[in-house]
PyMOL CGO cylinders between C-alpha atoms (Angstrom):
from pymol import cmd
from pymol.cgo import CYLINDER

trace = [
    CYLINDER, 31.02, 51.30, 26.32, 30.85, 54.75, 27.88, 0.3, 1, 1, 1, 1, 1, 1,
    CYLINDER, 30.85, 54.75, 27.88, 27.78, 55.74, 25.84, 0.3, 1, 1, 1, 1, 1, 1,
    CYLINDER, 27.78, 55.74, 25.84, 26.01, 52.59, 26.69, 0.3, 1, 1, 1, 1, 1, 1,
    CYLINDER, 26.01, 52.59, 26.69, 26.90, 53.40, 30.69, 0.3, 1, 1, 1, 1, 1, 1,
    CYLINDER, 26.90, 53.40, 30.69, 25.46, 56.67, 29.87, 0.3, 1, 1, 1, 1, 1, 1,
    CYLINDER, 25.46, 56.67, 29.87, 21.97, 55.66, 28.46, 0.3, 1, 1, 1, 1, 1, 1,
    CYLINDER, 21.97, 55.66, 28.46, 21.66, 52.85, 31.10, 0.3, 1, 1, 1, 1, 1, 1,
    CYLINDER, 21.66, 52.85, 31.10, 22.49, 56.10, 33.91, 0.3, 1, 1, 1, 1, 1, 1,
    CYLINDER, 22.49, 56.10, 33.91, 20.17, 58.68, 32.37, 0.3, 1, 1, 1, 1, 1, 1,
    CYLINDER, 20.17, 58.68, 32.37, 17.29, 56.33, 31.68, 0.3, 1, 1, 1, 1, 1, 1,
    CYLINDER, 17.29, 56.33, 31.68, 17.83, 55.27, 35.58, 0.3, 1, 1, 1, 1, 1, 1,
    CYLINDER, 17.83, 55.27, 35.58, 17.91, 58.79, 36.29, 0.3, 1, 1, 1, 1, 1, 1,
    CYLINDER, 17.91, 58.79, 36.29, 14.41, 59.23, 34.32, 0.3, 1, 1, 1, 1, 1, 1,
    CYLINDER, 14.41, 59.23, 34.32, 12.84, 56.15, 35.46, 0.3, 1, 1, 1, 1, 1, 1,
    CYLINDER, 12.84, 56.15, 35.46, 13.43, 57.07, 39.50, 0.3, 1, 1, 1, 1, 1, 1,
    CYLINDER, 13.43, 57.07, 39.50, 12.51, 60.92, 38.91, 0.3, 1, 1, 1, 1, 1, 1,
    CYLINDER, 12.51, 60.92, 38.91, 9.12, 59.28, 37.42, 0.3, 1, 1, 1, 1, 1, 1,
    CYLINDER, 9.12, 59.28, 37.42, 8.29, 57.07, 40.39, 0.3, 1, 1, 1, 1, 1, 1,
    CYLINDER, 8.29, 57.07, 40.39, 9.57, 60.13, 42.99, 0.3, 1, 1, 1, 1, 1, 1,
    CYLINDER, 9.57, 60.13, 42.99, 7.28, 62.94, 41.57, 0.3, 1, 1, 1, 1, 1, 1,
    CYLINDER, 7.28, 62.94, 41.57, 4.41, 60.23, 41.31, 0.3, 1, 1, 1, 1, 1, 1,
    CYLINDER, 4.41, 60.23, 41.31, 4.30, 59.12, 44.94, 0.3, 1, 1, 1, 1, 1, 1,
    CYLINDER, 4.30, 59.12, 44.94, 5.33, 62.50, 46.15, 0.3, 1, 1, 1, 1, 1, 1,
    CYLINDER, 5.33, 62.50, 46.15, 2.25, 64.19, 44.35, 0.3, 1, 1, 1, 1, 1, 1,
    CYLINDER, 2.25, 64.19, 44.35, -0.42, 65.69, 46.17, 0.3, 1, 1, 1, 1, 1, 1,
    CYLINDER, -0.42, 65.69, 46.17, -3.74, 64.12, 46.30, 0.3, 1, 1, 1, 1, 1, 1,
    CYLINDER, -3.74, 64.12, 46.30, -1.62, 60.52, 44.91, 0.3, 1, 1, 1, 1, 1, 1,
    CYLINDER, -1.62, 60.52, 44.91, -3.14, 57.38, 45.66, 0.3, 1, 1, 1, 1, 1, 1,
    CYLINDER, -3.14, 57.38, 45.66, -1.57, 56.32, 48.59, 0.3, 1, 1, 1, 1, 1, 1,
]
cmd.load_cgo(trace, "trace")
């Protein structure tokens, strides 16, 4: 159960670092 928490947490983590850096980047589409 822990590890599952874990995966579900890190791929969250991943998945909202992704969409951050890619409307935060210079010259984006806006």
């Amino acid at each position: 159960m822990k590890r599952l928490a874990l995966a579900i947490l890190l791929v969250t983590v991943v998945a909202a670092a992704s969409v951050f850096l890619a409307l935060n980047r210079p010259g984006a589409e806006a």
